[in-house]
C-alpha positions as CSV (number, residue, x, y, z in Angstrom):
1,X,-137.3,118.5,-61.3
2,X,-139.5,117.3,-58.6
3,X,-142.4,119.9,-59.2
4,X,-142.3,118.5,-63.1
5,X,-142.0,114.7,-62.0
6,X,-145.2,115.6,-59.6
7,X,-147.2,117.4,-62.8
8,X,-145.9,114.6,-64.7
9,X,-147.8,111.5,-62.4
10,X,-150.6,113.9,-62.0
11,X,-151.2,114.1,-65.9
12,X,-150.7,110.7,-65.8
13,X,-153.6,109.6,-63.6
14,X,-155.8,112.0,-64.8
15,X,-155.0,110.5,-68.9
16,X,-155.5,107.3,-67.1
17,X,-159.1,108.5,-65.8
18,X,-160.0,110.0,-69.1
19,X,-159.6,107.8,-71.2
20,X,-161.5,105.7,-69.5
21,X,-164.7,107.5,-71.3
22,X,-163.2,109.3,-74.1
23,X,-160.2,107.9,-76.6
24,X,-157.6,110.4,-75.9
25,X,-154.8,109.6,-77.4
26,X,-151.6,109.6,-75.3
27,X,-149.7,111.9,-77.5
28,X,-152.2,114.3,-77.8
29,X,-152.2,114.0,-73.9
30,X,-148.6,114.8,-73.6
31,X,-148.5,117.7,-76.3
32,X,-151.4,119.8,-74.1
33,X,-149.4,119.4,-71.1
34,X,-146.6,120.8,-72.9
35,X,-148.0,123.9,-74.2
36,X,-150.3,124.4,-70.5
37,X,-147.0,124.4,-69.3
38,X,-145.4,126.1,-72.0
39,X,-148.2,129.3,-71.8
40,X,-147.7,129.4,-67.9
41,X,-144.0,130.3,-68.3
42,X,-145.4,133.0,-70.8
43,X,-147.8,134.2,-68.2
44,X,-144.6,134.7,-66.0
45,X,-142.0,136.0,-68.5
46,X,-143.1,139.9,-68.0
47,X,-143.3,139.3,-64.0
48,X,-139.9,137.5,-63.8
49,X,-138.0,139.7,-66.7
50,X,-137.0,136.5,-68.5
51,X,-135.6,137.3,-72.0
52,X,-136.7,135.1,-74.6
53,X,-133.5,132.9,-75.0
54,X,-133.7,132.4,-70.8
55,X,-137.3,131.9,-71.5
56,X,-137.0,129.2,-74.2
57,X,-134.2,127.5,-71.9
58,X,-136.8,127.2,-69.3
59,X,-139.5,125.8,-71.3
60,X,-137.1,123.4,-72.8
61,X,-135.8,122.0,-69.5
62,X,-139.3,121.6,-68.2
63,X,-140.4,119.6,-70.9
64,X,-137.4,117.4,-70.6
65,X,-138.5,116.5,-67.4
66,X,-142.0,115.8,-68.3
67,X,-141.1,113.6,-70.8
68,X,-142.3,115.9,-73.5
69,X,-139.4,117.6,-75.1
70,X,-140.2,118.6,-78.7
71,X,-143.7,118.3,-77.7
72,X,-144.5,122.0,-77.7
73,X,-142.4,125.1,-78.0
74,X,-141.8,129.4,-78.6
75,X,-142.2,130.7,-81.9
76,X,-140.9,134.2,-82.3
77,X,-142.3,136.7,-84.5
78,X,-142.5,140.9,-84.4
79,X,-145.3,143.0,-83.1
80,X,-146.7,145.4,-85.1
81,X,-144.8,148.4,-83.2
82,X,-141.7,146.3,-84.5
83,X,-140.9,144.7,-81.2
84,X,-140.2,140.8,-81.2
85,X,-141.8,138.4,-78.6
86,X,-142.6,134.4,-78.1
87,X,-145.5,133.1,-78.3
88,X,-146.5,129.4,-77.8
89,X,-146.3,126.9,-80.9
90,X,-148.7,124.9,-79.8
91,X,-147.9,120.7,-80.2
92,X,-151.9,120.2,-80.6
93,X,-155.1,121.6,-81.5
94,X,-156.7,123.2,-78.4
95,X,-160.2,122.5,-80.5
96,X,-162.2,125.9,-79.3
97,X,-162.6,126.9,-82.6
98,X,-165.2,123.6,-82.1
99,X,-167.3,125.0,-80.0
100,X,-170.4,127.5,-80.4
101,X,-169.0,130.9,-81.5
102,X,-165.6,129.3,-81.6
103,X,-162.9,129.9,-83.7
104,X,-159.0,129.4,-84.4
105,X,-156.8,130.7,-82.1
106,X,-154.0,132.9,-83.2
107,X,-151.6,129.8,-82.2
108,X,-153.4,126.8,-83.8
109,X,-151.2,124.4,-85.2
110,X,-153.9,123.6,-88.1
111,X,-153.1,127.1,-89.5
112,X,-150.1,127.3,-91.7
113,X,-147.1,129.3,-89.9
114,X,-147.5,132.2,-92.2
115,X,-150.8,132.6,-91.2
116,X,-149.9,132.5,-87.2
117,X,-147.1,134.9,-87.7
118,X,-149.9,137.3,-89.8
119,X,-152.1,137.3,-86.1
120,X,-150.0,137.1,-84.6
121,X,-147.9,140.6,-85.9
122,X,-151.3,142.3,-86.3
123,X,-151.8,141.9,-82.7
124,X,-151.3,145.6,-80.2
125,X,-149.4,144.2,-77.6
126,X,-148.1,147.1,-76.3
127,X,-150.7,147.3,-73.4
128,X,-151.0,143.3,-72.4
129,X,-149.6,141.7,-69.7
């Protein structure tokens, strides 16, 4: 609670700082945080041998803390080799797809859901960390 009540005045300064040149919206401020934080706890899963539901408890609990619950979360779908995993169902638009040689992540909210479960299954995870 106190590491998230940290992040959570951190985010707040730095929203406080941005938007200062840019119009960020606060929302869209508080749904990034939730899936950076969100995608970290991915990063860890394999390392810590959290199962999904553990996972998605984790995630959950963070986010209340942050203020951000519903603001991001898991969505499962199956691998290819027929194994099922999380992956992050991202609250905003991380906009690379914007930039030179961009292009939609597998996770963008702007795709329809089928559509992020298609890449999703088509990806080989079987050698990823």
């Amino acid at each position: 609670a106190k590491a998230a009540a940290q992040l959570r005045t951190l985010s707040a300064t730095l929203l406080g700082a941005v938007q200062a040149t840019l119009p960020l919206h606060p929302k869209a401020a508080r749904r990034q945080l939730a899936d950076c934080v969100l995608a970290a706890l991915l990063r860890v899963q394999p390392i810590a041998r959290l199962a999904d539901d553990a996972l998605s408890d984790i995630g959950a609990d963070w986010l209340g803390h942050l203020g951000a619950s519903g603001e991001s979360g898991y969505l499962a779908f199956d691998t290819a080799p027929g194994t099922s995993c999380l992956a992050l169902d991202r609250g905003v638009c991380c906009l690379d797809d914007r930039r030179a040689g961009g292009d939609m992540c597998n996770t963008c909210p702007r795709l329809p859901r089928a559509e992020r479960l298609r890449r999703l299954g088509a990806l080989d995870l079987r050698n990823s960390a």
